[in-house]
VOGU-3710 file (C-alpha; in Angstrom, 3 decimals, decimal comma):
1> xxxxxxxxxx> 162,690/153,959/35,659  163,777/151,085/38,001  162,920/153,372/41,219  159,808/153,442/39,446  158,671/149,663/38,655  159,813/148,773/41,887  157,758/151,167/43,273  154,596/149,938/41,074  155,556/146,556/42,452  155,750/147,480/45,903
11> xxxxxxxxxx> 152,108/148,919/45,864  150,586/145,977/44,061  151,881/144,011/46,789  149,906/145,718/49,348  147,306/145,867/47,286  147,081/142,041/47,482  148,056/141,991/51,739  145,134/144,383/52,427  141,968/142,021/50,547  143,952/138,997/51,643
21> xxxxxxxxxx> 143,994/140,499/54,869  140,130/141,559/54,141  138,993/137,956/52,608  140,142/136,125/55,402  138,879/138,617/58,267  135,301/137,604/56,468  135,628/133,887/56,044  136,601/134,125/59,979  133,553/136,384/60,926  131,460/133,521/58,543
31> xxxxxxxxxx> 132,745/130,530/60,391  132,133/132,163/63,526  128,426/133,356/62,255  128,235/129,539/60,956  129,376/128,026/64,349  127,189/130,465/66,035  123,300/129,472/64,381  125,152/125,589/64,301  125,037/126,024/68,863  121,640/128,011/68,403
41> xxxxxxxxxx> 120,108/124,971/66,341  121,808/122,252/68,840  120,745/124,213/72,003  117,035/124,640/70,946  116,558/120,927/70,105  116,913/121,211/66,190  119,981/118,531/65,734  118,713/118,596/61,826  118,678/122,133/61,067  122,417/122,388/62,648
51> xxxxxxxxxx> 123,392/119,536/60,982  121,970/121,186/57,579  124,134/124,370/58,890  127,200/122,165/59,263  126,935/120,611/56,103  126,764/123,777/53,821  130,401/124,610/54,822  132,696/123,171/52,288  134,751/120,749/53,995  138,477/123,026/53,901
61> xxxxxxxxxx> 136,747/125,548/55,968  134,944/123,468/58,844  136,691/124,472/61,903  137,301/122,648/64,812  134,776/125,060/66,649  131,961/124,097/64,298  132,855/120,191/64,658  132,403/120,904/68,229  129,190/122,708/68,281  127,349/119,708/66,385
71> xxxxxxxxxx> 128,784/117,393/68,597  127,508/119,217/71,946  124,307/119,735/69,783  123,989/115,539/69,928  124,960/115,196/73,154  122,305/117,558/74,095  119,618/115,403/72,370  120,475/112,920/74,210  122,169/110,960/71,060  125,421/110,554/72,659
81> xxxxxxxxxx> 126,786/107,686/70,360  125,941/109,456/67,021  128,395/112,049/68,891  131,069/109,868/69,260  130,550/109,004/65,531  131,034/113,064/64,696  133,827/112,784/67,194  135,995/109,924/65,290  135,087/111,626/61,966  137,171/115,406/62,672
91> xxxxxxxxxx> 140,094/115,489/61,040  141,451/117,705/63,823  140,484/117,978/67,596  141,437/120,275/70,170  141,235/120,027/73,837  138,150/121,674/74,498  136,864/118,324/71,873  137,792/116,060/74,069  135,961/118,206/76,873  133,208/118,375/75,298
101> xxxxxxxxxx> 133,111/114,917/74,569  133,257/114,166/78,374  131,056/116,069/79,591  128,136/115,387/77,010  128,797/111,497/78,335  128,538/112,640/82,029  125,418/114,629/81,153  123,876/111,598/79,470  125,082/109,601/82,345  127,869/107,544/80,398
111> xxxxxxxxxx> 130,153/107,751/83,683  131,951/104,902/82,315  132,645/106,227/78,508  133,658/109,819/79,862  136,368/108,636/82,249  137,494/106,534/79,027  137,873/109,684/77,126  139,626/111,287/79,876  142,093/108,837/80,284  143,093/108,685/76,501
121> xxxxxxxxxx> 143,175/112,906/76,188  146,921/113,775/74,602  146,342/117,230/76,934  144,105/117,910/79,824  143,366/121,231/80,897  141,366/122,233/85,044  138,137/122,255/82,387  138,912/118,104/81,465  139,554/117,574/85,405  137,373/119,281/86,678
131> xxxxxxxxxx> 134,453/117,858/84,423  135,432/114,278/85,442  135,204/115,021/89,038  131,642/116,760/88,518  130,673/113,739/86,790  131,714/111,099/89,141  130,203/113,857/92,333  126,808/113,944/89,935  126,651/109,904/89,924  126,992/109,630/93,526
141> xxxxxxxxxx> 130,521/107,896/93,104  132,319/110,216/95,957  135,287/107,790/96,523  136,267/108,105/92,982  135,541/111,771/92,665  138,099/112,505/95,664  140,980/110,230/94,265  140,466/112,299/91,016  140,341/115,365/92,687  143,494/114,997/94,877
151> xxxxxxxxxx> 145,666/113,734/91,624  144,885/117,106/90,049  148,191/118,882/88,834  146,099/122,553/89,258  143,022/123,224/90,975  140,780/126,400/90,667  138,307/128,006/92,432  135,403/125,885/90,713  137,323/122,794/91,410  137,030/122,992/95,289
161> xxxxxxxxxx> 133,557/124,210/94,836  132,765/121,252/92,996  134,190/118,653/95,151  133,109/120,820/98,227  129,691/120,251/97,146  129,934/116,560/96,221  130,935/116,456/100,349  127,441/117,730/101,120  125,370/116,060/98,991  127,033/113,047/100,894
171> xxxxxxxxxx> 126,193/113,914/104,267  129,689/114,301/105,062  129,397/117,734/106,691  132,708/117,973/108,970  134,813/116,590/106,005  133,429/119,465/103,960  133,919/122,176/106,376  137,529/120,644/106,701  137,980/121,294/102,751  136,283/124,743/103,176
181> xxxxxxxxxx> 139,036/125,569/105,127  141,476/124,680/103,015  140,474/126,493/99,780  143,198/128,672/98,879  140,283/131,074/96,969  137,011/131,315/98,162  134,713/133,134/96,092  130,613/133,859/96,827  129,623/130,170/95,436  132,192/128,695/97,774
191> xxxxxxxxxx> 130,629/130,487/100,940  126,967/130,007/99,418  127,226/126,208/99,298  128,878/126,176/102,812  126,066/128,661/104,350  123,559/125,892/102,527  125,315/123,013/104,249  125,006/124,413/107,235  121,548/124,998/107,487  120,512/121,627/106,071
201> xxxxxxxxxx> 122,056/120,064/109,225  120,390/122,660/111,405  123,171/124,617/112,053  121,333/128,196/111,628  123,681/129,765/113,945  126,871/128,795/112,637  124,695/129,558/108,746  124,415/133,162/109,988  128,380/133,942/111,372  129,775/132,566/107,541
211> xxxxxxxxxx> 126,381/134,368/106,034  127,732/137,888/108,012  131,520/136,763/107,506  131,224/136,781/103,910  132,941/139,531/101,788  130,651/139,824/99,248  126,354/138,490/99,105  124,429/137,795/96,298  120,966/137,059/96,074  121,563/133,121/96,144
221> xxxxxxxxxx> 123,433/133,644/99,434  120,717/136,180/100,739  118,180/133,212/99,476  119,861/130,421/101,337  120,103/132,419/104,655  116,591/133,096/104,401  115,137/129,262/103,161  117,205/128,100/105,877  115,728/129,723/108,615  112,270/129,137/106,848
231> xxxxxxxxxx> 112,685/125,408/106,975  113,988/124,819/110,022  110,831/126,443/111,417  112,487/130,028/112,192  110,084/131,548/110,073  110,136/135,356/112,022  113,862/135,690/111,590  113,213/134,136/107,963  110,872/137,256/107,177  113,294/139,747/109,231
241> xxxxxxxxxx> 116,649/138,634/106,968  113,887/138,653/103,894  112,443/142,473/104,215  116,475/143,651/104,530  117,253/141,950/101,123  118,781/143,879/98,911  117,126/142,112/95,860  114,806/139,360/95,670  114,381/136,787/93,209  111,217/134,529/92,342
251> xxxxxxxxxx> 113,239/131,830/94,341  113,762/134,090/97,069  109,945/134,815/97,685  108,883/131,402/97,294  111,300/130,501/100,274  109,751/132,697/101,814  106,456/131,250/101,061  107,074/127,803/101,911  107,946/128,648/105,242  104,977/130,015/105,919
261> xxxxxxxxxx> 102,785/127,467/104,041  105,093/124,348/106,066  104,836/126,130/109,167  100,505/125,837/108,651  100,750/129,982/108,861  98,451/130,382/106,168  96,996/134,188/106,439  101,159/135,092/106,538  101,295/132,887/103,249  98,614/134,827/101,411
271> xxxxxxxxxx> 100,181/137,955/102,242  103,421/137,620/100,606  101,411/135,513/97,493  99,569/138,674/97,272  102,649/140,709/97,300  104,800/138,151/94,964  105,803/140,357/91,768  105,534/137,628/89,557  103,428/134,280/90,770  106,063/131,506/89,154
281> xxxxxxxxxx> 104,273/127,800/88,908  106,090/126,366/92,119  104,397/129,188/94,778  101,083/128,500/93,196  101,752/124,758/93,682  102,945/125,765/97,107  99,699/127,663/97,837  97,882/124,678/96,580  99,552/122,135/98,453  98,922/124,679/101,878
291> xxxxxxxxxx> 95,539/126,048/101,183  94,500/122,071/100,600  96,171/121,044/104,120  94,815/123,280/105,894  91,345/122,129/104,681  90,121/124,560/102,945  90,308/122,914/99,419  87,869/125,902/97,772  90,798/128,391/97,599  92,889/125,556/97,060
301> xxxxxxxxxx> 91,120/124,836/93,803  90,639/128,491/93,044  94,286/128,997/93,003  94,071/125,837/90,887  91,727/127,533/87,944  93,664/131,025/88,098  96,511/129,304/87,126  97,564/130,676/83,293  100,172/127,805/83,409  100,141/124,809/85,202
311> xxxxxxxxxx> 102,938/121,903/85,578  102,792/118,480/86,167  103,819/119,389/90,176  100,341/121,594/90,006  98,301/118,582/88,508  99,790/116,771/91,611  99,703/118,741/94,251  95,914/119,438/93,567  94,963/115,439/93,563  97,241/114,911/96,374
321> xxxxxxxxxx> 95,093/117,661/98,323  91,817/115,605/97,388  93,340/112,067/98,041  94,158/113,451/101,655  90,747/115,166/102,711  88,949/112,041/101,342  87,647/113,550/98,160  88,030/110,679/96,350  85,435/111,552/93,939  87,091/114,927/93,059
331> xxxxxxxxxx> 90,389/113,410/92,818  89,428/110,972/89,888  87,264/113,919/87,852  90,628/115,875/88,252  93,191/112,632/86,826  90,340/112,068/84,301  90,828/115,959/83,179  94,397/116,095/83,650  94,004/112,786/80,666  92,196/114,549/78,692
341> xxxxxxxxxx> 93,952/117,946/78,368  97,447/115,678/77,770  98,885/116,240/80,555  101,949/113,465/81,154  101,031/111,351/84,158  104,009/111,491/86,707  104,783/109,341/89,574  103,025/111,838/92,211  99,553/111,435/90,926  99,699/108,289/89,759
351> xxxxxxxxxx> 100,297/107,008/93,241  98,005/109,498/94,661  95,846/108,059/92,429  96,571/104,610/93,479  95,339/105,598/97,130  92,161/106,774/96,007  90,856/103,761/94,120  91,931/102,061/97,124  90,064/104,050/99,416  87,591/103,756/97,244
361> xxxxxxxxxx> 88,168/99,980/96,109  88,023/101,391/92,522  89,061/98,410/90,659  88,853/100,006/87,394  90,454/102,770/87,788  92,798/101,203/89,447  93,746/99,085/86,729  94,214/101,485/84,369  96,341/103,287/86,622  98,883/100,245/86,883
371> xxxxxxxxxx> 98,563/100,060/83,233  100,176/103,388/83,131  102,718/102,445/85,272  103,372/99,727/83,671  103,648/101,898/80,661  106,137/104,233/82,323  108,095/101,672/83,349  107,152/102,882/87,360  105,970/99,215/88,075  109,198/98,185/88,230
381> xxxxxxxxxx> 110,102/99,697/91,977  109,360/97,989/95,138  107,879/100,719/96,742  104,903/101,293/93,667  104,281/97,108/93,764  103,455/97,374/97,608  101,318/100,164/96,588  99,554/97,953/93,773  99,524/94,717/95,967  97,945/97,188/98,475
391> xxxxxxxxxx> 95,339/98,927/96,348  94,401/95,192/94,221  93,787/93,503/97,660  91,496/96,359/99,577  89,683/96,203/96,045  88,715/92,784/96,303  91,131/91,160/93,840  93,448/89,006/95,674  94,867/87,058/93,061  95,819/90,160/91,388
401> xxxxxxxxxx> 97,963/91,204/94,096  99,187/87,676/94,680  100,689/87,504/91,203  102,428/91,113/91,496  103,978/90,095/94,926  104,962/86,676/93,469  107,016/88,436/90,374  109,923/89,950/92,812  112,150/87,481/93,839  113,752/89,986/96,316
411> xxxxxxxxxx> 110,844/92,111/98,461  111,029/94,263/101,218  109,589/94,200/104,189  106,552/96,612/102,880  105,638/93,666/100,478  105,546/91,422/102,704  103,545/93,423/105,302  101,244/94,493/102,080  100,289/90,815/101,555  99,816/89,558/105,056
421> xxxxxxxxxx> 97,735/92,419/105,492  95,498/91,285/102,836  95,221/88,086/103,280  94,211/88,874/106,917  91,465/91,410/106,394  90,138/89,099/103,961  89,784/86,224/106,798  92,532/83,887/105,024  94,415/83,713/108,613  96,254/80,795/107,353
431> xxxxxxxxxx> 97,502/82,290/103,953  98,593/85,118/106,518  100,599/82,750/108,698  102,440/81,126/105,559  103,424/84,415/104,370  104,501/85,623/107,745  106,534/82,436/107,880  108,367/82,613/104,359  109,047/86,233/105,241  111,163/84,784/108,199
441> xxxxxxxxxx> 112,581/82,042/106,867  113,685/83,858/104,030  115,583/86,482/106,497  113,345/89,535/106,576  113,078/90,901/110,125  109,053/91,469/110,352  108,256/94,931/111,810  105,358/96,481/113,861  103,400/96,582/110,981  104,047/92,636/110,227
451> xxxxxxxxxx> 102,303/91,928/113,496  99,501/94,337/113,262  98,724/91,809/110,257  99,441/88,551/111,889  97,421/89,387/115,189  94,498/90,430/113,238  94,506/87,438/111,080  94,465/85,677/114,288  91,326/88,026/115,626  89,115/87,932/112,008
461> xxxxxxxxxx> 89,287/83,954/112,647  89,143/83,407/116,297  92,605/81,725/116,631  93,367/82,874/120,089  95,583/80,740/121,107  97,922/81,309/118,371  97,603/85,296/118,559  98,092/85,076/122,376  101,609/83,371/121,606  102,247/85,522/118,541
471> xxxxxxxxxx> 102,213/88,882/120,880  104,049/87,360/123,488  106,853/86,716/121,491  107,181/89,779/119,849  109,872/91,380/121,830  111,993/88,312/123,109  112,040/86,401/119,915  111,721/89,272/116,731  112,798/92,083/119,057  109,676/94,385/117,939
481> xxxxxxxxxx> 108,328/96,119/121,170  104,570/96,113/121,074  102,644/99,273/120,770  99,309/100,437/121,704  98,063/99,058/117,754  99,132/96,003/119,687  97,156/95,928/122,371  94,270/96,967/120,497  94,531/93,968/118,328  94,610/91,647/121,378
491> xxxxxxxxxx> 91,746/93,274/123,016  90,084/92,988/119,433  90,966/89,010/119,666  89,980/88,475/123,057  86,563/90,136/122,601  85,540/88,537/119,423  86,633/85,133/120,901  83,846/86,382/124,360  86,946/86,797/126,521  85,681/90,221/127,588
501> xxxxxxxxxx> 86,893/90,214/130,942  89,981/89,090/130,145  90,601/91,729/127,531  89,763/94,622/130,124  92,516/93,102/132,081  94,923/93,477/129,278  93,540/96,986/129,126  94,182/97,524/132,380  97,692/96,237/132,258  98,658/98,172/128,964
511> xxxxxxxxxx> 101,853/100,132/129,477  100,256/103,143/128,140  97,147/104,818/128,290  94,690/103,492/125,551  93,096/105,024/122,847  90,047/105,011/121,626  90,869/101,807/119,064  91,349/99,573/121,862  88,491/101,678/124,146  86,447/100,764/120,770
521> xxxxxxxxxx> 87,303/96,868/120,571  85,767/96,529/123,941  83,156/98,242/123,199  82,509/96,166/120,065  82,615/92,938/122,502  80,252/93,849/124,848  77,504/94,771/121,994  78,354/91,463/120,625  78,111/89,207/124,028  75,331/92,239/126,117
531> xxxxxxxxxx> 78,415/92,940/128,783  76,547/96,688/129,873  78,975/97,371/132,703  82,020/97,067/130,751  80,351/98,462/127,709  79,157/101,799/129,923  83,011/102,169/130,996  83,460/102,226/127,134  81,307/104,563/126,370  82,384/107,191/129,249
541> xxxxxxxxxx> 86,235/106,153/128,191  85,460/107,126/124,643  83,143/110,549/125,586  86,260/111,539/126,741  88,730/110,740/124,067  86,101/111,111/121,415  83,465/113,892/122,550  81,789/114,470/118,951  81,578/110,613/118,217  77,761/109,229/118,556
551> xxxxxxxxxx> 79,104/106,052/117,313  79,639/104,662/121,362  76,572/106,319/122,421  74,174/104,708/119,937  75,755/100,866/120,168  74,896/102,064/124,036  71,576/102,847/124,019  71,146/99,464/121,593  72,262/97,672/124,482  69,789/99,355/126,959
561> xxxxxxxxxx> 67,300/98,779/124,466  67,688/95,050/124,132  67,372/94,972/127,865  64,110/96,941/127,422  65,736/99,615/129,602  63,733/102,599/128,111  64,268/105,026/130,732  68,414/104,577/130,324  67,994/104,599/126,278  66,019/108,128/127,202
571> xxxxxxxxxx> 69,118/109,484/129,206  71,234/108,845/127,019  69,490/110,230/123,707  69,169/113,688/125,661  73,409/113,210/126,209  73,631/112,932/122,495  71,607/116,330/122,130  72,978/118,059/124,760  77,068/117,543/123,487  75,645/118,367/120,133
581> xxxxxxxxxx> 77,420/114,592/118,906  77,546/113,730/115,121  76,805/110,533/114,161  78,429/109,760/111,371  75,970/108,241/108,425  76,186/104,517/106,919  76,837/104,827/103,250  77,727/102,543/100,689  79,031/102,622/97,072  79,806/100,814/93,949
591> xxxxxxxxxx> 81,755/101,283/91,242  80,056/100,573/88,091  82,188/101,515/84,038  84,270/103,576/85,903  81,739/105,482/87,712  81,486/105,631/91,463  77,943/105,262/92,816  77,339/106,708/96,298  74,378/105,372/98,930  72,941/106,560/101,832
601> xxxxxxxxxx> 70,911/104,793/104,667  67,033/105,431/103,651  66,103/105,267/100,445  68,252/105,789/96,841  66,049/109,573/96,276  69,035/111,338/95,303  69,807/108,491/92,462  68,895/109,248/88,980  67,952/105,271/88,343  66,184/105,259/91,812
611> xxxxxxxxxx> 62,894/103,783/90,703  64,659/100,385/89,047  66,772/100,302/92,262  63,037/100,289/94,404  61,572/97,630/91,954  65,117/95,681/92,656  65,161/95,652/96,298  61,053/94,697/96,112  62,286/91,506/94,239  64,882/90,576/95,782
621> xxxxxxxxxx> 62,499/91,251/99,138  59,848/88,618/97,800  62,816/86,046/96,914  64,160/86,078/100,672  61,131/86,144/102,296  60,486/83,087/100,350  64,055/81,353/101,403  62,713/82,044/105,043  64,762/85,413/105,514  63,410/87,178/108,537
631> xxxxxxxxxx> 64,636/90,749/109,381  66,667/91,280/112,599  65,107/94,012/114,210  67,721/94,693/117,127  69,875/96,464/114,347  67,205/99,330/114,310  65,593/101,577/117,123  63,468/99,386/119,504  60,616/101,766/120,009  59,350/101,974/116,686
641> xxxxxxxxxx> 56,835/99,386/115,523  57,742/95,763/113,846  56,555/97,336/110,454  58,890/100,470/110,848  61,739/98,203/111,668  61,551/95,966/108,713  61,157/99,425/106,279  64,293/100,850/107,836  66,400/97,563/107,509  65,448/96,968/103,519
651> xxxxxxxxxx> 67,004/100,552/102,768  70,343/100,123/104,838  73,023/101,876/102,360  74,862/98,305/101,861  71,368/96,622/100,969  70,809/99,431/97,683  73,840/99,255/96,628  73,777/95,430/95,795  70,411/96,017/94,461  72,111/98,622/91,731
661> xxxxxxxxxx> 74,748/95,870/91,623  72,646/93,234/90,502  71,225/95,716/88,008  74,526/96,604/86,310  77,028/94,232/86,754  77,325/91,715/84,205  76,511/88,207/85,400  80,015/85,823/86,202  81,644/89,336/87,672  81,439/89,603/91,218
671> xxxxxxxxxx> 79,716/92,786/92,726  82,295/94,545/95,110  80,520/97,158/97,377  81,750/99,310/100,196  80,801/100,539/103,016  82,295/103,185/105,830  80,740/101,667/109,167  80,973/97,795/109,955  78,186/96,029/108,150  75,329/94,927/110,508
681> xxxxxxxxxx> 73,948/91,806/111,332  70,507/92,114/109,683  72,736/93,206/106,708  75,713/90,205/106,547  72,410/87,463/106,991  70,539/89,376/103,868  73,424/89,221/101,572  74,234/86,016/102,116  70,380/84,765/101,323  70,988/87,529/98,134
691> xxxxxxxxxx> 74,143/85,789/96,742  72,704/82,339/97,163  68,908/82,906/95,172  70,836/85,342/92,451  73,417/83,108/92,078  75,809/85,819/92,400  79,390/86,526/94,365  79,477/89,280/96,202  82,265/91,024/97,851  81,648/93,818/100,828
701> xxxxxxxxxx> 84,362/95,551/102,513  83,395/97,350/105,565  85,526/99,575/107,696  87,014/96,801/109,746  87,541/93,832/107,047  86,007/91,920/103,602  83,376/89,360/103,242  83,201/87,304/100,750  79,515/86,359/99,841  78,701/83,464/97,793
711> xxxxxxxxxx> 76,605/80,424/97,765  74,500/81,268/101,060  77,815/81,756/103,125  80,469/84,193/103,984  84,288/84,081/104,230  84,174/85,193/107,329  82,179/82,028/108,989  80,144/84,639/110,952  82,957/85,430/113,075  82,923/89,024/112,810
//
């Protein structure tokens, strides 16, 4: 009987082993199953849902694991102090809590609050150290990442790596080889980052003898060899090391691509877009960026549309294309679209952007593009105000740019050069000169492109003296060598000021050969002051440096012209035919609500409001006839008749687009026109009749500088 209860005993005993055994095996596999949908919540953004999660678990059975995952969760919403709230409230933390605590801060870039963590850890595993030294490698603090990384009590393979990178990154190549070297493991990451560093100094050869050293490739070491060789313009032995590949990634055929694309090798490029398995966002951005540069923007924008997905790098890349052909036009449709379809503005186009409106002295759009900056918090950097100060000043708006270069108390040299510019191709030579001299009182060293400004300040206002002694003391006093954008400014000076003799002495004392700038200056003086023997060295100076250019040949046969030398004017005309020369047509535009309006010499035909724009320029005819305005026809062909000559002067481009001005732009707001070719005479004496009988100010910016209209006079005191 007792054999038997003890017996009955023993079994109910198991009994209860065997579902305790079975109850806790399940409230294990539920915790885990909890923790697990608590990371998937956290890792895809939800922070409520896995906070829902982690609050269904009765408090006894939250584990440390699941006090973790909500924790990472914040840290990867980038809410790092309601973390370290979570973090205070467990009731128990492990090691890999504290880890996880530092490296959320490091990934939210709390350098400061991780190594505070670190330091208080009861335990510290190679995970904690190893973390800390990413962080500090990540932040750019190397000095501190080293001292870390020598105090370490145990070091592991991903260690070195880690610290072996942070070398790189810090252009301390020889230092990293040296730790290379002493890496008691290297695995394929370790030789990877090495063949890398290698090739980003230019090292290919020594890339290749680790590459074919290494025990075991994979196809981020097979990629690195090969984007190596691509960008250090080794493209065949790029391809060669590509085809042997054992596998290929979408990384690994864009490397490919670039190289190509970089190296201008475009049919090479198609071919292995063609071939590309899968056609990720960067290659087509790639393809974009090449097809563009190469000029032909058509496939460029065809690539564009095909595009099922596009990034904000796409969006870019195709306005960037635009901006640098000079279609400005297209550029702005495209950032108009890319508005409307909600795409986020980046710093890329924006400042592609920027160029365009001031290429285009689009003052509107240009405003609302440093609005967006602004917005963005961009217009903070030095680099985007010299772009502003730039783009507000070739638009007109001087005291626009002169309040953004007044907010940074501490400006680099580009600010300064963006302002002294301004001031000088607006004719304010003085305003120039006292930024120039604030720049160097204030310690800047002015540049090359400092005195580009100051000696054309000195030109646009016929202070020769001063630019004289400004050039000559350029190398002995600021230690900036002058260069041939020097001399041309000189020669520039000396012409506008009738010193044409003495400039083709400085021409023919230049150190180097000149171009056709300075070829271009004189040529510009001896229209101006009817010097046809320098002018005809000019002209066969610049048929040689500039064989498709009519420009020379027509301010030529102008000359001959006004010396009634017919038979001369003849010659040359059947030059221009026979070397098939463009001449490249006056137009003029206006930007009017955000609309760029485009003119052409001749008539306004292809403008939809073209008949208001005729009865304009008839009115404004009849009001300076009646102020005594006569037309100047030397600024036309001379063997045409008187009535022919007047006709072709009222429809210069610069002339219709003030008339639409004066149509459309509210009275008190000045009209700013541009135009591509310097503004002629007849032109610069009708405006400034225009702006005095409409009572109106008008701004032109020509290729060479601005004038201010208003009143009956011109900022630039006919010295142009």
């Amino acid at each position: 009987m007792l054999t038997h209860t003890l017996r009955h005993a023993t079994s109910r005993c198991r009994r209860r082993f065997f579902f305790t055994t079975i109850i806790m095996q399940l409230v294990r596999t539920h915790c885990t199953a909890t923790t697990n949908l608590i990371s998937h919540f956290a890792r895809t953004g939800q922070i409520s849902h896995a906070h829902k999660v982690f609050d269904q678990i009765p408090q006894p059975q939250r584990t440390t694991a699941s006090w973790n995952a909500l924790i990472s969760g914040y840290f990867q919403t980038r809410q790092p102090h309601l973390a370290l709230q979570l973090f205070d409230q467990m009731p128990q933390r492990n090691t890999v809590s504290f880890n996880t605590l530092i490296s959320g801060f490091i990934k939210n870039r709390m350098i400061v609050e991780s190594r505070r963590i670190f330091d208080t850890m009861p335990d510290r595993n190679v995970v904690s150290w190893t973390s800390m030294v990413r962080g500090y490698v990540q932040m750019g603090m190397l000095e501190e990442a080293e001292a870390l990384f020598w105090q370490m009590p145990d070091k592991n393979v991903v260690s070195w790596t880690v610290m072996l990178g942070g070398l790189l990154q810090s252009g301390r190549f020889e230092d990293a080889r040296d730790m290379f070297d002493m890496m008691p493991v290297k695995d394929v990451v370790a030789y990877t980052i090495m063949v890398g560093g290698y090739c980003e100094e230019g090292r290919l050869d020594e890339a290749r003898a680790l590459f074919d050293e290494m025990p075991k490739r994979n196809v981020v070491t097979w990629t690195s060899m090969v984007a190596g060789y691509a960008r250090n313009g080794r493209v065949d032995v790029a391809r060669k090391l590509f085809e042997v590949m054992p596998e290929r990634n979408e990384v690994s055929w864009t490397a490919m691509l670039m190289g190509y694309t970089r190296s201008g090798r475009m049919r090479e490029a198609c071919e292995i877009f063609k071939a590309m398995p899968r056609k990720p966002v960067v290659a087509c951005n790639e393809m974009i960026l090449g097809f563009g540069l190469d000029g032909d923007l058509d496939k460029a924008r065809c690539v564009f549309e095909q595009m099922k997905e596009r990034d904000e790098g796409t969006w870019s890349a195709m306005i960037k294309v635009y901006e640098r052909k000079g279609y400005e036009l297209e550029a702005l449709d495209l950032f108009a679209r890319m508005q409307r379809e909600g795409v986020a503005l980046n710093f890329p186009s924006l400042i592609s952007v920027l160029s365009v409106c001031t290429s285009l002295a689009s003052l509107d759009h240009g405003r609302q593009v440093h609005a967006q900056l602004v917005r963005s918090k961009f217009d903070q950097d030095l680099y985007v105000a010299s772009v502003l100060i730039t783009m507000y000043v070739k638009c007109g708006d001087l005291v626009k740019g002169k309040q953004i270069f007044d907010r940074f108390p501490l400006k680099d040299v580009v600010m300064w050069n963006s302002m002294i510019t301004g001031y000088s191709q607006h004719g304010l030579a003085e305003e120039a000169l006292d930024v120039f001299r604030d720049m160097c009182f204030l310690g800047v060293p002015p540049d090359d492109v400092t005195f580009v400004g100051v000696l054309t300040a000195c030109s646009y206002s016929g202070m020769v003296d001063q630019g004289i002694e400004f050039f000559e003391s350029m190398k002995y006093k600021y230690q900036v060598e002058p260069g041939i954008e020097h001399y041309a400014c000189m020669v520039d000076l000396l012409g506008r000021a009738g010193k044409v003799n003495e400039a083709m002495k400085l021409i023919e004392k230049m150190p180097m050969e000149p171009d056709a700038i300075v070829w271009g200056s004189l040529l510009g003086a001896c229209r101006t002051y009817m010097k046809l023997d320098l002018g005809e060295v000019a002209v066969e100076k610049l048929a040689q440096l500039e064989p498709k250019n009519a420009g020379p040949y027509v301010l030529l046969s102008h000359m001959y012209a006004t010396k009634g030398r017919w038979r001369d004017v003849e010659v040359l005309r059947g030059k221009i035919k026979a070397r098939s020369v463009i001449k490249l047509p006056g137009c003029s535009w206006i930007e009017v609500e955000k609309k760029v309006h485009m003119f052409t010499g001749g008539d306004s035909k292809g403008h939809p409001e073209q008949p208001v724009i005729m009865k304009m320029l008839e009115k404004l005819g009849g009001l300076l006839r009646e102020a005594g305005y006569c037309p100047d026809g030397s600024f036309v062909l001379h063997d045409v008749d008187e009535e022919e000559k007047t006709h072709s002067l009222g429809y210069h481009s610069e002339k219709l687009a003030v008339a639409y001005g004066l149509l459309k732009v509210p009275n008190g707001m000045p009209i700013r026109v541009i135009k591509n070719l310097r503004v002629c005479g007849d032109c610069h004496s009708a405006i400034k009749l225009i702006a005095k009988v409409t009572g109106r100010e008008i701004i032109l910016r020509d290729a060479n500088r601005f004038h201010h209209f208003k009143d009956g006079h011109c900022s630039c005191k006919d010295y142009w």
